[in-house]
C-alpha positions as CSV (number, residue, x, y, z in Angstrom):
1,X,21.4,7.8,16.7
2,X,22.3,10.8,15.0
3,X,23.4,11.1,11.3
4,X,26.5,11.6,12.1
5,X,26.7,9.0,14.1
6,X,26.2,7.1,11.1
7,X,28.7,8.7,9.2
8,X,31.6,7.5,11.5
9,X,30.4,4.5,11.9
10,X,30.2,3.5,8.2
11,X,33.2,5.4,7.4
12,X,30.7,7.1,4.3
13,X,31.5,10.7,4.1
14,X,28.1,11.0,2.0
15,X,25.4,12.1,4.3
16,X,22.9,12.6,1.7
17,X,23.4,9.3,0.8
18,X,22.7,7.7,4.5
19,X,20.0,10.2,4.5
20,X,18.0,8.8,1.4
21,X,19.3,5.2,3.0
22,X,17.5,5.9,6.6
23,X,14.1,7.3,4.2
24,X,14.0,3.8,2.7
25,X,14.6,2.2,5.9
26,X,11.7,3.7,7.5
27,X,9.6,3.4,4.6
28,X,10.5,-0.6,4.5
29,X,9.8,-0.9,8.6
30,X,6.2,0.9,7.5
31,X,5.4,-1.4,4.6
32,X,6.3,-4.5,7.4
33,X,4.7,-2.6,10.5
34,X,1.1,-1.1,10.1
35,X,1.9,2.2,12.3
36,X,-0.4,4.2,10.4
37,X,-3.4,2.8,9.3
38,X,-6.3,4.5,7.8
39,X,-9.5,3.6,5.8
40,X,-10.4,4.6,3.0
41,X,-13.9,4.5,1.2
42,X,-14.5,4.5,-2.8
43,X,-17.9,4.4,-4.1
44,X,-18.8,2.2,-7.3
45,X,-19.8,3.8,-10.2
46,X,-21.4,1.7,-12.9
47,X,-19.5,1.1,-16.2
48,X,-16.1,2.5,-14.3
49,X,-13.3,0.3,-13.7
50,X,-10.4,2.2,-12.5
51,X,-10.3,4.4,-9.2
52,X,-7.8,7.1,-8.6
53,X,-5.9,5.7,-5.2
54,X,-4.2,8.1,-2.5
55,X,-0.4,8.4,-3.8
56,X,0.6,7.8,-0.1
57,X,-0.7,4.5,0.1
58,X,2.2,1.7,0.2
59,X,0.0,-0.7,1.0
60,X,-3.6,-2.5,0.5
61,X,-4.9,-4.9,3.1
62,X,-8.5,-5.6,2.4
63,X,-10.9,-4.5,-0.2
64,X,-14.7,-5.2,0.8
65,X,-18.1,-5.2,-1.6
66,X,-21.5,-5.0,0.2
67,X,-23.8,-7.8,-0.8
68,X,-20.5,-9.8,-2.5
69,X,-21.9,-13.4,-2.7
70,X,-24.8,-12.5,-0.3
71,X,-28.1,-10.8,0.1
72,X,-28.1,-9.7,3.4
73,X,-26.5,-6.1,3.0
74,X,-23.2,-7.6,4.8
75,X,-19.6,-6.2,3.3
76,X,-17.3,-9.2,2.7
77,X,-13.6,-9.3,1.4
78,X,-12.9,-9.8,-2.3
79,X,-10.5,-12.5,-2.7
80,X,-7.0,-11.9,-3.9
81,X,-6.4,-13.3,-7.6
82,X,-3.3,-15.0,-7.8
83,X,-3.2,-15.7,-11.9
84,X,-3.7,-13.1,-14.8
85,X,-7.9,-13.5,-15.6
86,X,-8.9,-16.0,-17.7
87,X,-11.5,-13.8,-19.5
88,X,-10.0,-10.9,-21.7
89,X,-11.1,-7.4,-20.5
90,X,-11.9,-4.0,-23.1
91,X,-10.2,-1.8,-20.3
C-alpha cells in the first residue's frame, strides 16, 4: 500500500502526518517483533556505573555477568528488579 493509498482511504490530506504515523507503526511492530537483533558487549570497569548504550537500541532483552552467583567462569542473566533498591546509591 502506497501513501496515497492511505491518503484516500483516511480521507487526511496530510501526508506528512501518515508519514510520521507509518514511522511509529513500524517502530511499534519492531519493539513487538525482534527482526533485527544484534549483540552487544560492554566491558566492566571497576568503580564505573553507568555505560554509554547504542542510541538505536529500543530494546534490552538479557544482560549477562560471567561468574554471577558461580565460580565456574559461566555467564548467567542478571535478574530484572522490579522495586526501586532498598540501599541508597552515591551515583
Amino acid at each position: 500500500m502506497k501513501v496515497q493509498e492511505l491518503v484516500e482511504r483516511t480521507g487526511i490530506s496530510q501526508t506528512g502526518r501518515i508519514i510520521a504515523w507509518i514511522k511509529d507503526g513500524l517502530r511499534e511492530m519492531n519493539m513487538y517483533y525482534e527482526t533485527h537483533i544484534t549483540n552487544e558487549n560492554l566491558n566492566i570497569v571497576k568503580d564505573q556505573r553507568n555505560y554509554a548504550i547504542p542510541n538505536e537500541m529500543v530494546k534490552v532483552l538479557d544482560i549477562r555477568v560471567k561468574n554471577h552467583l558461580n565460580s565456574n567462569d559461566e555467564y548467567r542473566s542478571i535478574p530484572r528488579l522490579l522495586y526501586p533498591p532498598r540501599i541508597k546509591d552515591n551515583d
